[in-house]
Structure formats: C-alpha cells, structure tokens
N, C-alpha and C positions, 0 to 999 in steps of 0.2 A: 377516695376510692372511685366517685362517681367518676371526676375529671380522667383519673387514669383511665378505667374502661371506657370513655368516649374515646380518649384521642390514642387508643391503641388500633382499630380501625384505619386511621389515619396514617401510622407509622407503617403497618403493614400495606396499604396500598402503597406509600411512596418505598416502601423494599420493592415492592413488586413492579413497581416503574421502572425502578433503579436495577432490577435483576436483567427486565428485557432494553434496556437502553445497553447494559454488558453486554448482552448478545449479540450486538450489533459491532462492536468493538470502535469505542468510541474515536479511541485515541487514533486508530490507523483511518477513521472517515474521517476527522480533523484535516487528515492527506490527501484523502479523495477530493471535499470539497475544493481543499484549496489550488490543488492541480487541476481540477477539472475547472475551477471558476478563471482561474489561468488561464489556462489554455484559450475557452471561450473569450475573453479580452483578446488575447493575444493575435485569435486565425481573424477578428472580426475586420472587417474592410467597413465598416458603415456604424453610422453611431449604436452603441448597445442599445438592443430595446431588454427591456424589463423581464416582460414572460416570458420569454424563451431564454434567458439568462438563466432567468430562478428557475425556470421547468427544466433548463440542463443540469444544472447543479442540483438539482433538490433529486430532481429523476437517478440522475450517479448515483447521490449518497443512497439512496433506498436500493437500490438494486447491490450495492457495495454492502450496506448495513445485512440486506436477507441473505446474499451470500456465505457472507460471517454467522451469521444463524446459525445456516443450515450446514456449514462446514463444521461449527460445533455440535450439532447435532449426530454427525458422524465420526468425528472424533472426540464423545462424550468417554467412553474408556479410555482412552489414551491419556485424554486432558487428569483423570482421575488418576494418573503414575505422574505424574510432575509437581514438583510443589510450587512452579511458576504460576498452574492452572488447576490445578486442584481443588481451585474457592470458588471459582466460575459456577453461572447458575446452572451450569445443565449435571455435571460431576457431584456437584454439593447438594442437588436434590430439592434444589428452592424452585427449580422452572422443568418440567416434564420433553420426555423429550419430543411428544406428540403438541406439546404445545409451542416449541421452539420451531418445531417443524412446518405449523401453520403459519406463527408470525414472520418465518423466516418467506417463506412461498407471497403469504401477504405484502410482503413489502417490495418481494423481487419483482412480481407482476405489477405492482401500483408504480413503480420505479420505472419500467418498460413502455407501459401505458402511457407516463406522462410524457416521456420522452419522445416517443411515437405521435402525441398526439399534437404536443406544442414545440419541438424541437425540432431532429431530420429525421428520415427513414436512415442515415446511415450512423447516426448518432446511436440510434435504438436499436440499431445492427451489434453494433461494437459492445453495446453494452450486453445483449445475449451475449456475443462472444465472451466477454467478462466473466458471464454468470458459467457458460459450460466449462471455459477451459477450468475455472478455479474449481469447480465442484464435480467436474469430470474427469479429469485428466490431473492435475494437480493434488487434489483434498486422496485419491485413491494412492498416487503414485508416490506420493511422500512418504507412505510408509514401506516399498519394496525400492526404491531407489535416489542417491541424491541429486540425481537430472531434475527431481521435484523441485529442488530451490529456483532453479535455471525458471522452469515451466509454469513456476507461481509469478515471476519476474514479468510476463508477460501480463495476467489480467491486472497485476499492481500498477503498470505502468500505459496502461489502455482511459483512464479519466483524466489525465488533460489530451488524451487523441478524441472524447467523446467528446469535449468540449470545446476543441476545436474546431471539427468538424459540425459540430451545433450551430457555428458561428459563420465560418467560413465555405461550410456545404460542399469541399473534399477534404483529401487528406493531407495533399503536397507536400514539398521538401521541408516546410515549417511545423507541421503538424508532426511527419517525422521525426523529424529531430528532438522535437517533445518529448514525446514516444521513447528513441534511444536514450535521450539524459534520465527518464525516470527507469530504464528497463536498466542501466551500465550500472548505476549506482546505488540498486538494489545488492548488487552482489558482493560489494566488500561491505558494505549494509549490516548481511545477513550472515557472512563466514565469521562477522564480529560476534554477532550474537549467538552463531551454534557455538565457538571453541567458549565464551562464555558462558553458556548453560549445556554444555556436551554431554554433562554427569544426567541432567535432565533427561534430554533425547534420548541418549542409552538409556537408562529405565523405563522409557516406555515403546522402546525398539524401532526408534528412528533413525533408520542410518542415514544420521548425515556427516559429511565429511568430516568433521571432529570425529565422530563416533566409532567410523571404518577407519580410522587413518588418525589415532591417538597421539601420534607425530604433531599433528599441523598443518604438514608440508604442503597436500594437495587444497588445506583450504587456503593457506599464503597464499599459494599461485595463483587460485582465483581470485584472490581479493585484488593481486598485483596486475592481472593481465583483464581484470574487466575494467579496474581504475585508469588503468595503463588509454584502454579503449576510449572512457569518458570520456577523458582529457582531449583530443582533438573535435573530437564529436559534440562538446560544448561550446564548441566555437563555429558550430554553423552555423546558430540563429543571427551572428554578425556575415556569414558567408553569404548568406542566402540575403538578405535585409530585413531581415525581422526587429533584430537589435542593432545598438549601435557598437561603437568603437569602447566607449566606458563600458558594457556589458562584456565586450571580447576580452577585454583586460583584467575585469575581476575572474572571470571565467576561468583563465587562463592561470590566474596565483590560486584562486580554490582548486582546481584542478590538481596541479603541482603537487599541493598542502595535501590533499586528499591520497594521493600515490606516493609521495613521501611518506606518509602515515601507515599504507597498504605496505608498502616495503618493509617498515619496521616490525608491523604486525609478524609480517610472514616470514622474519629472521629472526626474532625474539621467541613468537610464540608463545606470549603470556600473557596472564588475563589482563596486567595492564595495560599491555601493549593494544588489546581488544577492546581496552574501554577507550585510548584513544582515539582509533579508528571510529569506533561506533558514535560515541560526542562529535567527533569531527563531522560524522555523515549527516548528523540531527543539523549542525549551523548549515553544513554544505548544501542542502536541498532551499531551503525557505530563503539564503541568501543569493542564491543563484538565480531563482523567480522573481524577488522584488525585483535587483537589477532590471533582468529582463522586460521585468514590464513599466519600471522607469523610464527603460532607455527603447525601448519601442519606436520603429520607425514611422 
C-alpha cells in the first residue's frame, strides 16, 4: 500500500506532462520541426552555425506547439462533439482551459523571443504572422466557412519559409517554392481527411466541404486541381538551383503518383479511395525533403 501511494504522485505528474505535451499537438510539430530544420539547411549559403539553427527550430516548434494550445483552447466545445477529439485534455477535463490558455501564450511568446533574439527579425516576423493568421483568421473562420482549410494552409506552410529565411536572411525564389510545395499539398492532404471524418465535422457544425457538399464532388476538385498545381511547382527547387536533376526526377514520379491518386479520390469518392490519397500524402512530403536536401546544390 505504502509503494502504491508513493508512486501515484508520480503517475499523475507524468499524465499531466503527457496531457500539456497533447496540447501542443505532437504529431503535427514532428512537421514543423522538420520543415522548418529544412528549410534552414536548405536557404543556408555558409556553413550552419549551431545556435541560430536550434534557436530557429526550437523557436518554430514553440510558437507552432502555443498556437495549437490556444486553438484548442477555443475549440474546447467543438473538440467535445467529435470522437476524433473528444479525449483531448481540454474536452476531457484533465487540463483547464485557463491553464491551456497560459501554457499556450507561454510558449507562443518564448517561441517569438528566441527567434527574435538569436535568429532574424524576419524569421520572427513570419512566425507572429503563423501565430495571428492560425488563431485569427483561421481557428474563427473554420467554423462559418470552408475557405478555412485554404487559410489554415498558409500558417502550415510558413516553418520551412521561417527557416529559411533564418538561414538565408530573405525569402527568394527558393524559400518560396518551399512555401508553395508545403501550402499545394496541404490540400488534397486535408479533402482526404474531411470526406474521412465528414460524419465528425457535421456533428460538431463544421462545414467543410464533405459536410456542404455530401457528394464529394467540390472536395475531388480541390484535391485534383491543388495536386494538379504541386506537381510543376515541385520542380522549381531544380529550376531555380537549389536542387539537383535526381531531386527534379523523383519530384516529378511523386508528383504524378500524388495526382493520380487525387483523380481517383475525386471519381470514386470513397473512404478508400481517401485513405489512399491521405498515406500517399504522409510518404509524399518526408520523401520529397530528403531528396531535396540530398541533392542540394
């Protein structure tokens, strides 16, 4: 009895580690770090130095992790109609939401800070920009309209421009192009996962395009015509010289692969046809970056 009541203290702190490290949402800063650590190799002209690497990266992840906070902090009711999110600590009543609120602001300002302090002023720009569009314009607008997917696609795809720009000190045709591959490929991304969780969003009154539009139809055509878009637009980092001729090539079959997949999605219209699109999108991102920074000019 003794040993249990000691090391239940114990278990309760590591839940409550384990509830604010959810908050953060792990899985999608996995993406941040590792576009943003991208990017920063990618813009750099001169050998990496160390601190301002890790101060770009670590700075992203924290300003990415407070964001997610505080977005769940706002969509604490909502998350509580979904059985995707319904276990989450803010819904399930294990994390408050005044204290989701602090860790979330805590992290966002220590993220900005460090950024600001050992990275660029335009590094530390981009990233506010991150924090307002997601929790101003996006976290509000997602629930009156499905321009929201579009408008989240932006701060997603703004940490490898932070880290580029960390590196490289503008933004240029290579930083862009960054930028566009992670902004095109959010979109048949995310039409995979509304038409697979659409029963979700409808119950907690999200329209998004599964939800208006029980067809499919209008979320196929986005899957088809932003994939459609990728696909050339992955081939500037060889246009411009960023990459090489082996990066233009695999680019160029993922690409294909990727819009072949969006075409079937958006003629089928069924959830398997969503899971393939959606696994397709998981390899297509991490295998299009190695290249890239394999084959680096």
């Amino acid at each position: 009895m003794k040993d249990a009541a000691v090391s239940a203290p114990h278990v309760d702190s590591w839940r409550t580690i384990s509830d604010y490290v959810a908050l953060t949402k792990p899985r999608l800063n996995v993406l941040v770090v590792a576009t943003s650590a991208a990017g920063y190799y990618l813009g750099a002209t001169a050998p990496v130095g160390a601190t301002s690497f890790i101060a770009s990266v670590v700075g992203t992840a924290l300003v990415a992790g407070g964001a997610a906070a505080l977005n769940q902090v706002y969509e604490r009711d909502t998350d509580a109609l979904m059985k995707r999110t319904r276990m989450r600590p803010l819904p399930n009543g294990r994390v408050t939401s005044s204290e989701a609120r602090v860790f979330g602001g805590v992290l966002s300002v220590a993220g900005l800070a460090l950024l600001a302090a050992f990275s660029t002023w335009l590094a530390a720009g981009l990233a506010l920009a991150t924090l307002v569009i997601y929790l101003c314009i996006y976290t509000p607008l997602k629930r009156v309209s499905p321009v929201a997917t579009v408008i989240g696609a932006v701060p997603g795809a703004l940490p490898p421009l932070i880290g580029w720009t960390a590196s490289h000190g503008s933004i240029a045709l290579g930083g862009l192009a960054l930028f566009l591959i992670v902004f095109l490929w959010q979109i048949p991304h995310f039409m995979a996962i509304a038409w697979l969780y659409r029963d979700d969003y409808g119950a907690a009154g999200f329209p998004m395009l599964p939800v208006i539009d029980p067809e499919g139809g209008r979320a196929g055509r986005q899957a088809v015509g932003y994939a459609a878009a990728l696909l050339p637009t992955s081939l500037v980092p060889t246009i411009v010289g960023l990459s090489g001729t082996i990066y233009g090539g695999v680019a160029a079959v993922l690409g294909v692969a990727l819009l072949v997949l969006s075409v079937r999605f958006a003629n089928a219209r069924t959830n398997a046809a969503a899971r393939q699109l959606f696994f397709a999108s998981l390899v297509y991102l991490p295998l299009i970056w190695i290249v890239m920074i394999a084959d680096k000019r």
